[in-house]
C-alpha positions in Angstrom: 14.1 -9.5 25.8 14.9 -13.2 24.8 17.6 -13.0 21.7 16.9 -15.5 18.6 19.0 -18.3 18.6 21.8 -17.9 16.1 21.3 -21.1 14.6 17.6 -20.1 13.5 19.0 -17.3 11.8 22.1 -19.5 10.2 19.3 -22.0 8.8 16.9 -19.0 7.4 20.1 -17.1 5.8 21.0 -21.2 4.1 17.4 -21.2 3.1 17.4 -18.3 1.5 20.7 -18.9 -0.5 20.2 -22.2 -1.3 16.6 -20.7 -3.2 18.1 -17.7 -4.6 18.2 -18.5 -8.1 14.1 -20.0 -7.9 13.2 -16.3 -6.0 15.2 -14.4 -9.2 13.5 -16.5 -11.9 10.1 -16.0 -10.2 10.8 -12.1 -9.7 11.9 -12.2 -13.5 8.4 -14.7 -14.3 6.5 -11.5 -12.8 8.6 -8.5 -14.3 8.8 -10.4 -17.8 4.8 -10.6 -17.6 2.9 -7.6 -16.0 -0.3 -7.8 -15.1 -3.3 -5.4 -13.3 -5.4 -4.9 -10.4 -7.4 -7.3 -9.7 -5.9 -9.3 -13.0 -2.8 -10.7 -11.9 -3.9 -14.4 -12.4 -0.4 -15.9 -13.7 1.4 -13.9 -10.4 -1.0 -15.4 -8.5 -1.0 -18.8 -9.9 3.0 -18.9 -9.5 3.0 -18.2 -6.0 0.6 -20.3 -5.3 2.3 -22.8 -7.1 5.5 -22.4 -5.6 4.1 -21.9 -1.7 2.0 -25.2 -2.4 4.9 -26.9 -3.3 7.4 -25.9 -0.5 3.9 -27.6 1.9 2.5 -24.5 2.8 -1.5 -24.9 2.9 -2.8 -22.5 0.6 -6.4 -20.8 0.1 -7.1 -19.3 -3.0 -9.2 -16.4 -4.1 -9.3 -14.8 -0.6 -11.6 -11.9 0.9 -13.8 -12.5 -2.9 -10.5 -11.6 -4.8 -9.8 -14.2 -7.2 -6.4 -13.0 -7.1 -5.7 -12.6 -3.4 -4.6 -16.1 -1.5 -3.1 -16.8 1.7 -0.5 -20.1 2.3 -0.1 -20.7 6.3 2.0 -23.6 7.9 2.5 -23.8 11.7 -0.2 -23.5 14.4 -0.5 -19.7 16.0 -0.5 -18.0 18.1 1.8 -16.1 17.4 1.7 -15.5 14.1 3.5 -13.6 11.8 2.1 -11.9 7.9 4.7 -11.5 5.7 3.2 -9.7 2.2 3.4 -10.1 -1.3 2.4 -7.9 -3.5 2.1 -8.8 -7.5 0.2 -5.8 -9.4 2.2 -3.8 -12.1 1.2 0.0 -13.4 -0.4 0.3 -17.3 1.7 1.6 -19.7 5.0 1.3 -17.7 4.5 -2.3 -16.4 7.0 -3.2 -13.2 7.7 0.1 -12.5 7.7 0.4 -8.6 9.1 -3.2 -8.2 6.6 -4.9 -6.9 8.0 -7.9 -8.4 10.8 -7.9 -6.2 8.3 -7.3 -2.9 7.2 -11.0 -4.0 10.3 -12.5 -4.0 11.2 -11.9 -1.0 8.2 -12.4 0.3 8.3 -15.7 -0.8 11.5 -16.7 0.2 11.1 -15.4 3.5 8.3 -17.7 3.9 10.2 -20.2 2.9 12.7 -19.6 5.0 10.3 -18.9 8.4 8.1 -22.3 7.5 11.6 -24.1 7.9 12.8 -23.2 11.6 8.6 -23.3 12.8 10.0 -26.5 14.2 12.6 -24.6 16.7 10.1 -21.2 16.9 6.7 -22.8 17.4 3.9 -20.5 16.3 2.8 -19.7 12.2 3.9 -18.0 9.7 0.9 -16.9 7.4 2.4 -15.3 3.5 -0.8 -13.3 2.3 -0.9 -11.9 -1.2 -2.3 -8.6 -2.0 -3.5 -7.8 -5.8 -4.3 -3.9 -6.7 -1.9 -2.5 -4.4 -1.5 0.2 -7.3 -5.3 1.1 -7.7 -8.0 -0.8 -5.9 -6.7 -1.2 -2.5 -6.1 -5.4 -1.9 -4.9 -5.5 1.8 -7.7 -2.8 2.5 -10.6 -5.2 1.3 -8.8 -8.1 2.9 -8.3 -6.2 6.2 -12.1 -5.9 6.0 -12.6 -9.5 5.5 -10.9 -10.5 8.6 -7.6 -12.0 7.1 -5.6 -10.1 9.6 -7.3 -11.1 12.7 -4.8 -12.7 15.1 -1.9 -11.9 13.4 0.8 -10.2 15.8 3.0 -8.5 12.9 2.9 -7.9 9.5 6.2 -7.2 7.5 7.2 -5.8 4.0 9.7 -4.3 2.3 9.3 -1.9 -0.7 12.2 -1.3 -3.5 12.8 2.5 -4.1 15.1 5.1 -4.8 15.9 5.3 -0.9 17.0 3.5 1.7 14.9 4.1 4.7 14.0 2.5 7.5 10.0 3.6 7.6 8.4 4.3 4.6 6.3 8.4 4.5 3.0 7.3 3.2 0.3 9.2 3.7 -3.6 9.0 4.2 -5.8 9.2 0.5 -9.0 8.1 -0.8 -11.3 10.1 -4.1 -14.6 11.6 -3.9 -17.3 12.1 -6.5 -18.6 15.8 -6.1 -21.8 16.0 -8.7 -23.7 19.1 -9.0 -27.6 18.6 -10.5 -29.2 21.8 -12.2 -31.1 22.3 -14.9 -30.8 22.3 -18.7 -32.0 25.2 -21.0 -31.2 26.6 -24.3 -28.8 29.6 -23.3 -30.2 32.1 -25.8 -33.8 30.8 -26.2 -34.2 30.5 -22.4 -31.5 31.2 -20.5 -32.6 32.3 -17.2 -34.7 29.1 -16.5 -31.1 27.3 -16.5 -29.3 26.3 -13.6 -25.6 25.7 -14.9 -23.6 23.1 -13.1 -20.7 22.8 -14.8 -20.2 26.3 -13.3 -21.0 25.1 -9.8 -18.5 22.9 -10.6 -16.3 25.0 -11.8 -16.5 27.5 -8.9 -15.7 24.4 -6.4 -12.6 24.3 -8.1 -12.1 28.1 -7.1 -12.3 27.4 -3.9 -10.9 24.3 -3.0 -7.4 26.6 -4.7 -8.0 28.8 -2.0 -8.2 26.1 0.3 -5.5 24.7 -0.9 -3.5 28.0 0.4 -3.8 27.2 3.8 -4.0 23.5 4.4 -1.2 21.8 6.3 2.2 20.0 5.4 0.8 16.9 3.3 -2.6 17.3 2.9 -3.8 18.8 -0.4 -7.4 18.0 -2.5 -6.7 17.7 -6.5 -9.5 17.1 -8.8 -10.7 16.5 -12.5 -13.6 17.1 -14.6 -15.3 13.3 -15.7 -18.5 15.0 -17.2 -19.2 18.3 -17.9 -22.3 18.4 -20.1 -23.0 17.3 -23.3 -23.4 19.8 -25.9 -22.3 23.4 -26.3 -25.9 25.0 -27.3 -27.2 23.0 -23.8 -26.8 24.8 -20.1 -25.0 21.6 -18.4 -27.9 20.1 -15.8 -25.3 17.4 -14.7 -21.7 18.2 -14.3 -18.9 16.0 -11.9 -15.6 15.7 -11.1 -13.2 13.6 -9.5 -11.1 14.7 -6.3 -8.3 13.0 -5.1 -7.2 13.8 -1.5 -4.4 13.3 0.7 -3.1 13.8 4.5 -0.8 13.4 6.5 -2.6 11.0 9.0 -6.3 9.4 8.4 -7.5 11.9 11.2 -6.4 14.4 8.8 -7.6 12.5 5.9 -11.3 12.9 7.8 -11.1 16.4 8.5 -10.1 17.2 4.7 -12.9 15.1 3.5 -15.4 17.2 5.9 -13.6 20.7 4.1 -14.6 19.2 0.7 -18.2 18.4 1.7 -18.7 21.7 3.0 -17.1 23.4 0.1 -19.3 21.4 -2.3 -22.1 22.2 0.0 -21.9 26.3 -0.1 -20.8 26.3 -3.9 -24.5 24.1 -4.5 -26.4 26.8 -2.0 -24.4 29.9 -3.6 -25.3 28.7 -7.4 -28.8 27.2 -7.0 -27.6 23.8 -7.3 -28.0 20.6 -5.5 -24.6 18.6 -4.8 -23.7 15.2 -4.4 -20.5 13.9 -2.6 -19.8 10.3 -1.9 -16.1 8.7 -1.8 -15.4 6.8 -5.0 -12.6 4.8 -3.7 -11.3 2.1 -0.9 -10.1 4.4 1.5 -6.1 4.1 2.4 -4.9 4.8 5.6 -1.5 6.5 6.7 1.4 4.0 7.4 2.0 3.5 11.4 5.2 2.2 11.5 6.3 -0.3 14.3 9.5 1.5 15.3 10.5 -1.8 17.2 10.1 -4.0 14.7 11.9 -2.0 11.7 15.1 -1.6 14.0 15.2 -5.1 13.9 14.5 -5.6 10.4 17.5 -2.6 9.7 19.7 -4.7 11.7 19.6 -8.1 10.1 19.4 -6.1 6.6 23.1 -4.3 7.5 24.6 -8.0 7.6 24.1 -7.0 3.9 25.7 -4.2 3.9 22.8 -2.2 3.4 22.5 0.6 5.8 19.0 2.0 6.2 18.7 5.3 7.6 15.2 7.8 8.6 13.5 9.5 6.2 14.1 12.8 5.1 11.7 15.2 7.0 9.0 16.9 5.1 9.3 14.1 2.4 5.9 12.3 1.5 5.8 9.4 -0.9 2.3 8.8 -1.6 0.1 6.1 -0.2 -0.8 2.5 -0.3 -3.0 0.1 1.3 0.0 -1.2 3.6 -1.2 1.8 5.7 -5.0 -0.1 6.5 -3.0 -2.8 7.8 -0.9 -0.5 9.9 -3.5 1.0 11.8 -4.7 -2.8 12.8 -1.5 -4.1 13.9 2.1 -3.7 14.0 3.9 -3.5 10.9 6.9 -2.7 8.6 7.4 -1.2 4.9 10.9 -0.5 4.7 12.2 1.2 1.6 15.5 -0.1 0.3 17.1 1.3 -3.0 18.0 -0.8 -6.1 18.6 2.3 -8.4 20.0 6.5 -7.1 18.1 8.4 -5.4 18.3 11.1 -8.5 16.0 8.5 -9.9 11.9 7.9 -9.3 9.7 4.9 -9.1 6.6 5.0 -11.4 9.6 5.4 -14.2 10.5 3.6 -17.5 14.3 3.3 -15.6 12.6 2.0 -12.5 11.0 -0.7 -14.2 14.5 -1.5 -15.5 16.1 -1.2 -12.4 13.6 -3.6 -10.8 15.4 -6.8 -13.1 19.3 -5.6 -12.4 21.7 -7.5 -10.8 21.2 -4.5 -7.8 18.3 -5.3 -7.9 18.4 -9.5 -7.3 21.1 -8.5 -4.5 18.9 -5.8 -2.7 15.8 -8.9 -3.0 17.5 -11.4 -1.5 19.0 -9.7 1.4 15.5 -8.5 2.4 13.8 -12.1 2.1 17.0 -13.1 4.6 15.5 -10.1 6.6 12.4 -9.8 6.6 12.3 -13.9 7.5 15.0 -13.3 10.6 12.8 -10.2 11.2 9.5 -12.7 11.6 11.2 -15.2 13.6 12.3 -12.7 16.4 8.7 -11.8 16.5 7.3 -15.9 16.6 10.4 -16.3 19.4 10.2 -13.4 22.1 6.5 -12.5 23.8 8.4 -9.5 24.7 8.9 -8.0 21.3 5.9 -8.9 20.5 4.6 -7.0 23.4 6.6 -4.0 22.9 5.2 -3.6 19.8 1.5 -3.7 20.6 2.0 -1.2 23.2 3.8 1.4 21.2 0.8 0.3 18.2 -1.5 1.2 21.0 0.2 4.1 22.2 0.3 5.9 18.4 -3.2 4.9 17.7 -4.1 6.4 20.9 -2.4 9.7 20.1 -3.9 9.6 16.1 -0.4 9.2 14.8 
């Protein structure tokens, strides 16, 4: 397998160096000013800005997001994705750093549009709004904006340092059950009460619940359950979030629900409705190939990353829809302990340290020397579409 030329990589780690303090103040711009899914119109307009700029050819508002874009330079193939992502969480604001993910996305595109001229190929930086709730790379896998791309690489700040990143499968479903209202002491046998249906699906999805395996789990709410005391409920829903281990998995748990739903409606007279309520995400297929090389250029840092601790799940996101399409990376490295969590007030902190800016730029230097091992050698590329193939194959 044909190595990078060490001079590539000596002009990506200048590149990256010489823009550090612009990738700090624009992973500052974004932790300074949080913003939603779907609403993260200054992010977007600073990335945009700052790709444009550096002569990248940008397209705004892709996949019918006005805050997703793309910014491409070179002529594929190959080419190579490398992903921003911009959202923050209400309430608690940059709180699983995705600040830092565009950073160093952004400086690794720099870095890759700088050596296209000794690599040949394109480097394509796509950004992703609502990674947090809404599901950006999902709908923008949907609208093609990953076709003919060969890799796709990320990195995600956490409390660990890992070189694949445990996400699982998840999507919600809306379980209504429809009865029939009645007064329940003026005429309480011509009611049909489904907020007890509902109720009673609760039952036995906790008994489900028992014997499901490692991973997978179904937890719901109540979002209506009737409107006044004196009233037998007619209408009565909730809200059920599942997870699995794999999107196989994800399928089958889905199919458990419906039939659940299904015999709680014919044991209690009711009729049920069940439709998924959410963009689906699927489990993160890591390219094995592709994040030993990413380890490798990140331990010139002097950041080791090592495999996940078994049996250790840490949730889902829509990187996973892009997994299952093509090869790709979502490394954790730490910027605070691991006696810590994301989705934190301290996080948030964390993600504007001084660990923080160092942990950022070594993964832009990274990811970038990551992509242009991928644009140079037709046999990496290679090897990872056949162990993509061989996974999907086998439903892993």
């Amino acid at each position: 397998m044909s190595r990078t030329p060490e001079a590539v990589y000596s002009r990506i780690r200048r590149e990256v160096a010489d823009r550090a303090d612009v990738l700090w103040d624009v992973a500052l711009a974004l932790h300074a000013d949080p913003e939603y899914a779907f609403a993260e119109h200054h992010a977007a307009a600073l990335l945009t800005d700052e790709l444009e700029r550096a002569g990248l050819v940008v397209r705004r508002e892709v996949a019918g997001m006005p805050t997703a874009f793309t910014a491409g330079s070179g002529e594929g193939p190959p080419t190579v994705a490398l992903l921003l992502e911009y959202d923050a969480l209400p309430g608690l604001g940059h709180a699983c750093g995705h600040n830092l993910i565009a950073a160093a996305g952004l400086g690794a595109t720099f870095a890759v549009h700088t050596v296209l001229d000794a690599l040949g190929g394109a480097v394509l930086a796509v950004g992703s709004p609502a990674e947090e709730g809404g599901g950006g790379k999902a709908l923008e896998v949907a609208a093609g904006v990953f076709n003919g791309v060969d890799a796709a690489l990320m990195f995600h700040p956490g409390v660990y340092s890992w070189r694949r990143a445990p996400l699982t499968a998840q999507e919600q479903h809306r379980v209504g059950f429809h009865g029939r209202a009645a007064h329940p002491t003026g005429n309480p046998t011509e009611g049909i009460d489904a907020l007890a249906a509902l109720v009673e699906l609760f039952n036995v999805l906790a008994a489900l619940g028992r014997r499901l395996p490692e991973a997978s789990h179904i937890r719901g709410i109540v979002t209506h359950g009737g409107t006044a005391t004196n009233i037998v409920p007619e209408y009565a829903e909730g809200l059920f979030g599942l997870r699995a281990a794999t999107s196989r998995a994800l399928d089958d748990l889905g199919e458990q629900l419906r039939t659940c739903a299904e015999g709680v409606a014919l044991a209690t007279g009711t009729r049920v409705t069940v439709e998924r309520a959410t963009v689906r995400y699927d489990h993160f297929r890591d390219s094995e190939v592709l994040s030993e090389r990413f380890a490798a250029h990140l331990a010139r840092a002097g950041i080791d990353l090592t495999a996940p601790v078994p049996g250790v799940h840490l949730g889902s996101s829509d990187i996973g829809n892009v997994s299952v399409r093509l090869p790709a990376i979502h490394p954790f490295v730490a910027v605070m302990d691991a006696d810590g969590s994301d989705h934190t007030p301290e996080f948030a902190a964390a993600s504007a340290s001084g660990r923080a800016r160092e942990v950022m730029l070594a993964a832009a230097e990274a990811l970038a020397c990551t992509a242009a091992d991928v644009l140079h050698s037709a046999d990496l590329r290679e090897e990872a579409w056949a162990r993509h193939r061989e996974a999907a194959a086998a439903g892993r």
